[in-house]
LOTOR-688354 format. One line per 4 residues: number of its first residue (from 1); for each residue y, z, x of C-alpha. Coordinates in Angstrom, 2 decimals. Each point is the difference from the previous one (the first is absolute). Layout:
NUM) Y Z X | ...
This chain:
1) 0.00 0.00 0.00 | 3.51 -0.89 1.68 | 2.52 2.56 -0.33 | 3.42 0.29 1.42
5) 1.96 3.16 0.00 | 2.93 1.73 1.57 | -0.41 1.54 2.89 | 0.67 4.06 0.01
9) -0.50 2.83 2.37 | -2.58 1.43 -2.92 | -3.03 -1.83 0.55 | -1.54 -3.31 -0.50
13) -2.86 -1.55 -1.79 | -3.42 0.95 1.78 | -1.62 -3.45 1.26 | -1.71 0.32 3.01
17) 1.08 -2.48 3.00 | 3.32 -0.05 -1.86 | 2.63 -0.90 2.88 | 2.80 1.88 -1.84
21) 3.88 0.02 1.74 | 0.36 3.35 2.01 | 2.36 2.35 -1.97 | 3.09 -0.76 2.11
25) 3.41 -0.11 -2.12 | 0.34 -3.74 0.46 | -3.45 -0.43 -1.74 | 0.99 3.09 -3.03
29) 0.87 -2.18 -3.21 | -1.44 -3.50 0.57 | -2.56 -1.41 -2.01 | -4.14 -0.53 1.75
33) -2.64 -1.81 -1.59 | -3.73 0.38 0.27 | -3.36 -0.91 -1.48 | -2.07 2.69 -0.94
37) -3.83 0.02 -1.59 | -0.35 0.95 -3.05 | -3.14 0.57 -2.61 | 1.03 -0.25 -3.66
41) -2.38 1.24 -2.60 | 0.45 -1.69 -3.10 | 3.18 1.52 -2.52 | 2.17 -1.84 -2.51
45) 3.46 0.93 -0.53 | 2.02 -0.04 -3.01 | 1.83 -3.36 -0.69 | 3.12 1.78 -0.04
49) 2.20 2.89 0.61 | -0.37 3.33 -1.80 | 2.82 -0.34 -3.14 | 2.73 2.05 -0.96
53) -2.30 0.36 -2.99 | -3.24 0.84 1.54 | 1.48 2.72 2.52 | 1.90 1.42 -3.43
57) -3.37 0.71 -1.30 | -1.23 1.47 2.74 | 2.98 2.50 -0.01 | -0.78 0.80 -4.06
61) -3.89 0.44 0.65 | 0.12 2.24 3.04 | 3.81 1.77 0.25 | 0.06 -1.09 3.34
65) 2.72 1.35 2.32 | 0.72 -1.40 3.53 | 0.90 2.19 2.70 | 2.60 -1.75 0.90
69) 1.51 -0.88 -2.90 | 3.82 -0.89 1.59 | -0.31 -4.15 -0.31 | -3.10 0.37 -2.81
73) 0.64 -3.08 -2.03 | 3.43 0.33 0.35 | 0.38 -3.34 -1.66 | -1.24 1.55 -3.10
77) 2.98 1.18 -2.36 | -0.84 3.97 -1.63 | -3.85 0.23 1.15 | -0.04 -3.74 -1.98
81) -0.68 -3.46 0.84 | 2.93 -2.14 0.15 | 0.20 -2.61 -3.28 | -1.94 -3.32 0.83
85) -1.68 1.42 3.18 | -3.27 1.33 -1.05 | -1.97 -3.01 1.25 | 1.98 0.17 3.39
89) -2.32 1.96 2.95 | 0.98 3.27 0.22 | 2.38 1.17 3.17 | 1.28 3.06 1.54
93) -3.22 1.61 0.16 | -1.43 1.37 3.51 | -3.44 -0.77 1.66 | -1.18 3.48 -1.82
97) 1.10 -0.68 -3.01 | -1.60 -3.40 0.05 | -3.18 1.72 1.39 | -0.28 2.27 -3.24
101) 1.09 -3.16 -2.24 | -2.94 -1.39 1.50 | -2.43 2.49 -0.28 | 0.72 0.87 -3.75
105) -0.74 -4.02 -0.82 | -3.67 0.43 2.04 | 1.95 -2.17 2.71 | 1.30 0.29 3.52
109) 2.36 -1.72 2.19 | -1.30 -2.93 1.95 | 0.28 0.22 3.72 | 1.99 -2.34 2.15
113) -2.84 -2.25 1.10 | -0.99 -0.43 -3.64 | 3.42 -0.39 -1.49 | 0.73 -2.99 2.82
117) -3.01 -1.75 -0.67 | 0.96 0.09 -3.53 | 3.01 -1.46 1.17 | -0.79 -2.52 1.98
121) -3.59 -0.22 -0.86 | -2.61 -0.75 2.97 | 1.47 -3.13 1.10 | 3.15 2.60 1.03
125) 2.35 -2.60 -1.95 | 4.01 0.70 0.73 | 0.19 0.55 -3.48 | -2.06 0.80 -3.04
129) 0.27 -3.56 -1.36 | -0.25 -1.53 3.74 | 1.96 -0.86 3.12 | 2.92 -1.59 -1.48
133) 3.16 1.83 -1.02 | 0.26 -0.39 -4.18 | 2.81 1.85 -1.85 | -1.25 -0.49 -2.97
137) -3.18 1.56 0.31 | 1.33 3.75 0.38 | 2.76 2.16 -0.61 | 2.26 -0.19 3.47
């Protein structure tokens, strides 16, 4: 699986034989790419984002409160869903809250190597659709 990623004094992916830049400051910040192996097991992912709607009836089955509620759906007007936007995916939510979402639906998130081959399926396409740049294929 390529990935490319941004450089940081925090740590790096874990590929063996990876000739990664040393950590001096001209190197901090930039971005590397890699291949990496990776074994999928087979998973299916929803075709698309959680909803305004769905994560509002997660809140009303199981009270949920985040623990960091300072940005929780902050888009949302009075604890409600904005007019019109109950069939848009759901945002201002953190990984945890996400996790939970996830667990009370008998799902989980999908990990990186799944959600790029999803992506870019396992011809590793550019995008979705292929290699060529289309507007009018997504939301940009």
């Amino acid at each position: 699986m390529p990935v490319t990623f941004t450089v940081r004094e925090c740590g790096f992916y874990d590929v063996a034989d990876a000739n990664y830049p040393g950590l001096e400051y001209e190197n901090l910040h930039r971005p590397w790419s890699l291949t990496r192996p990776v074994d999928l097991a087979p998973y299916a992912l929803d075709r698309t984002p959680v909803t305004n709607r769905q994560f509002m009836d997660f809140l009303a089955a199981t009270g949920y409160q985040p623990d960091h509620p300072e940005n929780f759906l902050a888009h949302w007007r009075s604890g409600s869903v904005p007019p019109g936007l109950a069939d848009h995916p759901v945002v201002y939510v953190s990984l945890e809250d996400a996790r939970t979402y996830a667990a009370w639906a008998g799902k989980r998130l999908s990990t990186e190597a799944e959600w790029q081959v999803a992506a870019q399926g396992e011809e590793m396409r550019r995008y979705p659709w292929g290699d060529d740049w289309q507007p009018d294929r997504c939301n940009h």
